[in-house]
C-alpha positions as CSV (number, residue, x, y, z in Angstrom):
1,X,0.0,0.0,0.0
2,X,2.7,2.3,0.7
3,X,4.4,1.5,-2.5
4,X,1.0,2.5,-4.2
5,X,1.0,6.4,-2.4
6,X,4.3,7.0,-2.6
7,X,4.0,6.5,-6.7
8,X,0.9,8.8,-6.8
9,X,2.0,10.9,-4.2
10,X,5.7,11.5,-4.9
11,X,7.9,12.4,-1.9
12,X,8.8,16.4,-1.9
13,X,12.7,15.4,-1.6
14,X,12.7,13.7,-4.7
15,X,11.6,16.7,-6.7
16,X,14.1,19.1,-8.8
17,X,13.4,21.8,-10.5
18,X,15.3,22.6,-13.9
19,X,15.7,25.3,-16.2
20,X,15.7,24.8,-19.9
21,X,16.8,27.2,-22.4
22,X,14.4,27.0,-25.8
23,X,15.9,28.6,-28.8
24,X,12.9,28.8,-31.4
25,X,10.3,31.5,-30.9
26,X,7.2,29.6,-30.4
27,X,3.4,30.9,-30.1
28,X,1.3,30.5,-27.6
29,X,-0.3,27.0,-29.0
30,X,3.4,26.3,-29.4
31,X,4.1,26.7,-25.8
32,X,1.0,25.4,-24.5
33,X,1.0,22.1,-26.6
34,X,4.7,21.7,-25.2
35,X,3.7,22.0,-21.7
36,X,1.2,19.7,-22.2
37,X,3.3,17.1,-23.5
38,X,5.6,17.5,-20.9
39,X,3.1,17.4,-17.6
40,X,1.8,14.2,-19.4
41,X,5.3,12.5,-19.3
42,X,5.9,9.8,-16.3
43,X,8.0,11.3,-14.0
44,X,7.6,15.2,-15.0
45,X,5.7,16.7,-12.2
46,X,5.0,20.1,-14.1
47,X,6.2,22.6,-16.7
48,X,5.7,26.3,-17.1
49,X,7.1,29.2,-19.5
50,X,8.5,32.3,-17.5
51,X,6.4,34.7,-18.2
52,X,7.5,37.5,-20.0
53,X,10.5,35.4,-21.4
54,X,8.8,32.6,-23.4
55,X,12.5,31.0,-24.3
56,X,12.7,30.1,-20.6
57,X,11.0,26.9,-19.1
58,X,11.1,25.6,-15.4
59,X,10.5,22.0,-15.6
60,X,9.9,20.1,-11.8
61,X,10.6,16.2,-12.2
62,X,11.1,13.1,-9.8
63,X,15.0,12.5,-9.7
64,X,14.3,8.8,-9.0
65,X,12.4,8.0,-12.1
66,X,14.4,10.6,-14.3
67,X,17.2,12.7,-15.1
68,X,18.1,16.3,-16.5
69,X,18.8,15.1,-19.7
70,X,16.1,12.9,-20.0
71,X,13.7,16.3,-19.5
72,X,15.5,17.8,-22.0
73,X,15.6,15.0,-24.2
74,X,11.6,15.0,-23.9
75,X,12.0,18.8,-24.8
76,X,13.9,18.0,-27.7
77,X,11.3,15.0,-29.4
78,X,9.3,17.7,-29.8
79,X,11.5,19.5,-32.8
80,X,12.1,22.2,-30.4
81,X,16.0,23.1,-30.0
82,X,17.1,23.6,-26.7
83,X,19.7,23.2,-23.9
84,X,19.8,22.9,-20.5
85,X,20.8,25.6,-18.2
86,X,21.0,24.4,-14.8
87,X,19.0,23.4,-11.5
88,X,17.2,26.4,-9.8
């Protein structure tokens, strides 16, 4: 049973927060259909544009079922071209 929360509920310590550098311009559906995409991943907990600075993307994940590159890999399968920055 615990097994069963703790994959549903994922414990805070796991959780990192990265930043991810996009270099295309994209619109609104652009960004929105990426964020999307990303929030429905396993192991990517959300995903946000900085507002004001739509080539900057905070991207919260579970460090046990993924890593940084693997974020920006899903970032990338998207034909977007980006890099990472860093942890926040």
């Amino acid at each position: 049973m615990a097994e069963a929360a703790a994959s549903i509920f994922p414990r805070p310590g796991n959780n990192v927060e990265i930043l991810v550098h996009v270099d295309e311009t994209l619109d609104q559906w652009q960004r929105q259909e990426l964020v999307s995409f990303l929030e429905s991943s396993e192991g990517i907990e959300s995903a946000e544009f900085c507002p004001l600075r739509y080539h900057l993307m905070l991207v919260q994940y579970d460090r046990e079922r993924m890593n940084s590159r693997e974020v920006l890999g899903r970032v990338q399968s998207r034909n977007v071209h980006a890099e990472l920055i860093g942890p926040m």
